[in-house]
C-alpha positions in Angstrom: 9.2 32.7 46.5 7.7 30.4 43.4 7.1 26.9 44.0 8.3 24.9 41.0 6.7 21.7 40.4 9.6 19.1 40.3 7.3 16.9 37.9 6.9 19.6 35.4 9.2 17.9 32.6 6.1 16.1 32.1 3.4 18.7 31.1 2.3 17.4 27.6 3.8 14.7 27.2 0.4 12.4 26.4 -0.3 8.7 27.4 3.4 8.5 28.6 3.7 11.3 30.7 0.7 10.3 32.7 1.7 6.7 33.2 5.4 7.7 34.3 3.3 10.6 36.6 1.1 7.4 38.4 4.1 4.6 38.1 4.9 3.2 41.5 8.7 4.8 41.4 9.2 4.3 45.4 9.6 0.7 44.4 11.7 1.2 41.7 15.7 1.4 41.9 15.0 5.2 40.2 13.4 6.3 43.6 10.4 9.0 43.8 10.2 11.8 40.9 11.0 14.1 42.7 14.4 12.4 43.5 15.9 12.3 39.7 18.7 13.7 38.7 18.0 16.9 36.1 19.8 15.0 33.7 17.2 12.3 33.4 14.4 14.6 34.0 15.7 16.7 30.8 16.0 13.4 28.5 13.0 12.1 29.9 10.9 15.7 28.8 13.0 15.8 25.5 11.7 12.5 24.7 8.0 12.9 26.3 8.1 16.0 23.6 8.9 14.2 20.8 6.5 12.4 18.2 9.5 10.5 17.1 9.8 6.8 18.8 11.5 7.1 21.7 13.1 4.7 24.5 15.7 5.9 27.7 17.1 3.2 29.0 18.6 4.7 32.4 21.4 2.9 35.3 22.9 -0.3 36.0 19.3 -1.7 36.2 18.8 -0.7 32.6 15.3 1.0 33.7 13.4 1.7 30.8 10.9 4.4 30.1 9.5 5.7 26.7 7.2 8.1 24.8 4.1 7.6 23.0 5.4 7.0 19.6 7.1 4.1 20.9 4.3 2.1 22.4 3.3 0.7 18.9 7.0 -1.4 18.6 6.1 -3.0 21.9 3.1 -4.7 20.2 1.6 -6.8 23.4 4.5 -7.2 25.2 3.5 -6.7 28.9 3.8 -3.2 30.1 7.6 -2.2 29.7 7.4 0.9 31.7 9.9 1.0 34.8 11.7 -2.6 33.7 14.6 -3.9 32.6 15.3 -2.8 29.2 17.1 -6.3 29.0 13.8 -8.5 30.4 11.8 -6.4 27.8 13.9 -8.0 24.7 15.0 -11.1 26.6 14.5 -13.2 23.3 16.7 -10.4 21.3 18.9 -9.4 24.0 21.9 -11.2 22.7 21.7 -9.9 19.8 21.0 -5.7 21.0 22.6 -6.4 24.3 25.9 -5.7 22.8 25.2 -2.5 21.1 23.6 -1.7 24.4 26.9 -2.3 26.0 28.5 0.3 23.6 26.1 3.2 24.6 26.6 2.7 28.1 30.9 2.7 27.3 30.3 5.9 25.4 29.9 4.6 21.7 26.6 5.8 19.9 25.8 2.8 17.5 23.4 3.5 14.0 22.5 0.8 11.8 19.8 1.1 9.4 16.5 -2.2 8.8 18.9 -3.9 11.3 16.8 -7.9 11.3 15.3 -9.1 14.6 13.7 -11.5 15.5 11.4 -10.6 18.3 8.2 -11.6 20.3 5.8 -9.0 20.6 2.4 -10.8 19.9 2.7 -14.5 21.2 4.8 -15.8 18.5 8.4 -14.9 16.9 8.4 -12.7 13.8 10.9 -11.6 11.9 11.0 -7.6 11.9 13.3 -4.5 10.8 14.6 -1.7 12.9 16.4 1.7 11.7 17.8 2.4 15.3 20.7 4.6 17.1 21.6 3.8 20.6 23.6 7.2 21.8 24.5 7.5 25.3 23.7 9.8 28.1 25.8 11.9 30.7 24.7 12.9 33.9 25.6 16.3 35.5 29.4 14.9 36.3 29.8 13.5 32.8 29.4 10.1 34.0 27.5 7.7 31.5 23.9 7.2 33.4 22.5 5.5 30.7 21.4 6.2 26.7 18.7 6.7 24.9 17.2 4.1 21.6 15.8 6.4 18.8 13.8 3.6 16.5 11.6 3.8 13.7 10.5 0.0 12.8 10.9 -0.4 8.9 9.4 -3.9 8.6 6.8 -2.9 6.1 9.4 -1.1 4.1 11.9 -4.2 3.7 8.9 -6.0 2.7 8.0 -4.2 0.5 11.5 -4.3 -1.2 12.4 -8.5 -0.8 8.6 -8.8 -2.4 9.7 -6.3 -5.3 12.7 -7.8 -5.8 10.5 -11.9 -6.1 8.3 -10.0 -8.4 11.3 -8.8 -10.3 13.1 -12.3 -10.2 9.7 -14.0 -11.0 8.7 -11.9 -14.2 12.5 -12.2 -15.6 11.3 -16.0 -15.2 8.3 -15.9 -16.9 9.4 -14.0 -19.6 12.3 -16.1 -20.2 10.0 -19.4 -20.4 7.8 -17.7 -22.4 10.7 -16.6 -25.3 11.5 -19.9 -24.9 8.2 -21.6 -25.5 7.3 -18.7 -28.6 11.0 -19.9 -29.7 10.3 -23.4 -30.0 6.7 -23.0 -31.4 8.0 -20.4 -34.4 11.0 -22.8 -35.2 8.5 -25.9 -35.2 5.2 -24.1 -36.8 7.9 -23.2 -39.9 9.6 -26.7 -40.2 6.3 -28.3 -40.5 4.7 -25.5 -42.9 4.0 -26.1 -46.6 4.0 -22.5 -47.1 5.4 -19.6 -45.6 1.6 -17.8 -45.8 -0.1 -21.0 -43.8 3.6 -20.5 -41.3 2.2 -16.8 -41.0 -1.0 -17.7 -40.1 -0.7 -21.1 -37.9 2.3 -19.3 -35.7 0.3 -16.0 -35.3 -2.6 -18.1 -34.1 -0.4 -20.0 -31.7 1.1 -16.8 -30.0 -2.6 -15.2 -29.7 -3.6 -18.1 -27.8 -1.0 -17.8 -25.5 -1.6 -13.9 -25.3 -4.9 -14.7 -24.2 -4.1 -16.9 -21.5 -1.6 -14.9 -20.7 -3.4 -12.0 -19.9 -6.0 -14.4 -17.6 -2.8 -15.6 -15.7 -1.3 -11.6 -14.9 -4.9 -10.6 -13.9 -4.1 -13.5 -10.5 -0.5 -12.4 -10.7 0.3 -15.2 -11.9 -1.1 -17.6 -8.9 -2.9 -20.0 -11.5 -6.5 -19.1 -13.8 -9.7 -21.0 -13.8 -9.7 -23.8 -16.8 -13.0 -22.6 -18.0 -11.3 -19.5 -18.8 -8.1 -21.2 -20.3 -10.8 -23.0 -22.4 -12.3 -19.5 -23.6 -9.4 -18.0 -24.2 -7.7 -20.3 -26.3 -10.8 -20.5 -28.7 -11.4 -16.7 -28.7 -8.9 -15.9 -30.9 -10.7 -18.4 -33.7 -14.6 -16.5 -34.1 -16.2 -19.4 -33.9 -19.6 -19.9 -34.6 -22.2 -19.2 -31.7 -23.2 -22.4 -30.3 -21.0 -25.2 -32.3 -18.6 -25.6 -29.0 -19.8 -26.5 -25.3 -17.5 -25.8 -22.3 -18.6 -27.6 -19.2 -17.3 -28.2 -16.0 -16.9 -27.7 -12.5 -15.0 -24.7 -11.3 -10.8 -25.4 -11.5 -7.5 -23.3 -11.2 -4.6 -24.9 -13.2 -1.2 -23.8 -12.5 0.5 -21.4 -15.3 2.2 -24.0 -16.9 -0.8 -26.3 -17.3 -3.1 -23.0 -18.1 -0.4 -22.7 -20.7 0.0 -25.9 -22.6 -3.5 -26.5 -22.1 -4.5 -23.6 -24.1 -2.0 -24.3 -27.2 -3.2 -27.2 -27.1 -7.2 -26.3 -26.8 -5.8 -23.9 -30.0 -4.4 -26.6 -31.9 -7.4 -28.9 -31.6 -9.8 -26.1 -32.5 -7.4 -25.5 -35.5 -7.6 -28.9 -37.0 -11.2 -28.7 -36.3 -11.9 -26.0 -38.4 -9.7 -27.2 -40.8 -11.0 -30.7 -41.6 -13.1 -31.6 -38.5 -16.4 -31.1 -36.7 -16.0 -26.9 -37.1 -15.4 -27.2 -41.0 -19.4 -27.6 -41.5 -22.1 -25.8 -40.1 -23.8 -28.4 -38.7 -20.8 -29.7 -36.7 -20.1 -29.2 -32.6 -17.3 -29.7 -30.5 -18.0 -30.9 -26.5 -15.0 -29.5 -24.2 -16.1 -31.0 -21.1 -14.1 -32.1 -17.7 -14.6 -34.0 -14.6 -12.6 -33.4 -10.8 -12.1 -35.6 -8.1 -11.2 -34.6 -4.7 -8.7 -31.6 -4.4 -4.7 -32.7 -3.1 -6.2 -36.7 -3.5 -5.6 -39.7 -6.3 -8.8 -38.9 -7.3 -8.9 -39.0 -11.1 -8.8 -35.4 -13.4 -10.5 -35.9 -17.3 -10.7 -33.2 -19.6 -12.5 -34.5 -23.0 -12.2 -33.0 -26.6 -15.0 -34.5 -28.6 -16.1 -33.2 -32.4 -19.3 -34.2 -33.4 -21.4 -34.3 -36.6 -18.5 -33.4 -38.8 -17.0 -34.7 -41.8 -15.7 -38.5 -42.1 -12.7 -38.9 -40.1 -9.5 -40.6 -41.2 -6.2 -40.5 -39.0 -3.7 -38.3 -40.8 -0.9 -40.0 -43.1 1.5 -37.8 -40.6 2.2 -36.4 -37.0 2.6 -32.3 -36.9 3.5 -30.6 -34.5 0.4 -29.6 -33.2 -0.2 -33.5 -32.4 2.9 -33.9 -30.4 2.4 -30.6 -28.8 -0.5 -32.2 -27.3 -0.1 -35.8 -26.7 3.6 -35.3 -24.9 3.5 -31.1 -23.7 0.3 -31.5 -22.0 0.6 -34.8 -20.7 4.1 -33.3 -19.4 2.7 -30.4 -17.7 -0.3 -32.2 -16.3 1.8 -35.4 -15.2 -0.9 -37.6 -16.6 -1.8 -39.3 -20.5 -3.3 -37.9 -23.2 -4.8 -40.0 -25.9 -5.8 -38.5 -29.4 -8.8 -41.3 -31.3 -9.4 -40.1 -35.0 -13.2 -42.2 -35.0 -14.7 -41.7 -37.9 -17.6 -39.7 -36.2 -14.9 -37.4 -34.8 -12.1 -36.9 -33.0 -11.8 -37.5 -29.7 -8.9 -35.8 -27.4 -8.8 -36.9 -24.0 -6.2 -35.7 -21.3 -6.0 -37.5 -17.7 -4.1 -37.3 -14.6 -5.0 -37.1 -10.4 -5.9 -34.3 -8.6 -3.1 -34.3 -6.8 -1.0 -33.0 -9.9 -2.5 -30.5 -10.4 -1.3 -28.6 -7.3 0.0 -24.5 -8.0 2.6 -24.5 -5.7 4.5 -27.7 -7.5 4.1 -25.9 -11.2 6.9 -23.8 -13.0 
């Protein structure tokens, strides 16, 4: 006659199978191995097999047991093997415990990213489940327990609420940005003597917000360093080597401010090369700024000074580049700006606190 090894339903079944193999099951309410029903022993070897995550939840007691694929969804959660399925999720249970309830009256329950909040780690996080709770008969037909076939889709969900913020957020920015090109064109060809200088001053005004554009989508959008703002705004103009000197500590300014602060860097390097410091060779411009301490009172200045240029006088008008950048920038920065036409040169100078100048609280 052949012995048969009443434990064989666990022969390669990995980490799982040996752990079930040493568990203290005298203790238990299943009793010894070699006690369970062929029912459970046939679920428990189906699922041992499996590379799909797997959980039996068996009896009254709700003992659980599970496979190797599932041992990741537990996280750190102290060793569920041999207890209550319920005690396992205590800080879900009234949530699952119904659907639990279902199984074990004969309903099979599938729901797909189903939310939970669970503990797993030491701390509550939010997480996704594609689950199907189906129950299981015994040799009589009776319902002895069920079985939880789970894949977690957390990363999967995330992935889709972040597309859909990104989506959301670049319908945003372009929207603000038609809006801004809107309101420069319709200015730049009220305030035009012809429709050539139009041409020309509104194509310089949307390169310098291409420029700074392109600095913002290279840090998705999270802010860009002013230094860069600065650079970009002027590239678009070939100035001279050496007439203009950026200098400054290292700052990121929120989109908006990187925005307005580079139409109006353009618009000052504009005039400049127009009538001002730029118009000669002998002529600089000083772009300089000073920081206080980050999230404080402390006091932001960003100077605009033309040197060694022609005579200044203050113009007989205000265009638009003016207001652009004594009420947009002082707008976006939450601060003053103050424009000085000395005769030595003009002098632009923008102010404000630290404390305005935080990302989160732009656009």
């Amino acid at each position: 006659m052949i012995e048969v090894d009443a434990k064989h339903f666990l022969d390669g079944g990995g980490a799982m199978a040996a752990a079930i193999r040493a568990y203290d099951w005298v203790s238990n309410s299943l009793g010894p191995l070699d006690g369970w029903p062929a029912s459970l022993r046939i679920a428990v070897g189906m699922m041992l097999s499996s590379r799909f995550p797997k959980c039996i939840v068996w009896g009254p007691e709700l003992v659980t047991l599970y496979n190797d694929a599932f041992r990741p969804i537990l996280g750190d959660k102290p060793e569920a093997l041999g207890r209550s399925f319920q005690a396992v999720w205590h800080e879900a249970w009234d949530i699952i415990g119904p659907i639990a309830e279902k199984a074990y009256a004969g309903e099979a329950t599938f729901i797909e990213d189903f939310p939970l909040v669970i503990e797993r780690h030491g701390y509550p996080e939010q997480a996704y489940f594609t689950f199907c709770y189906s129950p299981i008969r015994d040799e009589t037909g009776r319902i002895a327990g069920m079985i939880d076939t789970v894949i977690e889709t957390t990363g999967k969900v995330q992935a889709e609420k972040n597309a859909q913020l990104l989506n959301a957020e670049l319908e945003h920015r372009i929207r603000n940005t038609l809006a801004m090109v809107s309101a420069i064109a319709n200015q730049t060809f009220q305030s035009a003597v012809t429709k050539e200088d139009a041409q020309s001053t509104l194509m310089q005004r949307i390169a310098a917000l291409g420029h700074v554009h392109g600095t913002l989508t290279q840090s998705s959008w999270s802010g860009a360093p002013i230094q860069a703002v600065i650079e970009d705004a002027l590239s678009p103009h070939r100035i001279g080597c050496g007439q203009i000197s950026i200098e400054g500590p290292p700052l990121t300014l929120a989109a908006r401010q990187s925005l307005s602060l580079a139409l109006a860097i353009n618009e000052l390097a504009t005039n400049a090369i127009k009538y001002g410091a730029l118009s000669v060779d002998r002529g600089r411009v000083i772009v300089s700024w000073q920081i206080g301490a980050p999230e404080t009172e402390e006091a932001f200045r960003l100077l605009w000074i033309e040197q060694d240029g022609p005579v200044v006088s203050k113009p007989d008008r205000r265009g638009f580049g003016s207001r652009l950048i004594e009420h947009a920038l002082a707008d976006d920065f939450r601060g003053e700006v103050r424009i000085t036409y000395d005769p030595r040169g003009v002098r632009c100078e923008l102010t404000t606190k630290m404390n305005n100048l935080r990302i989160e609280a732009q656009d």
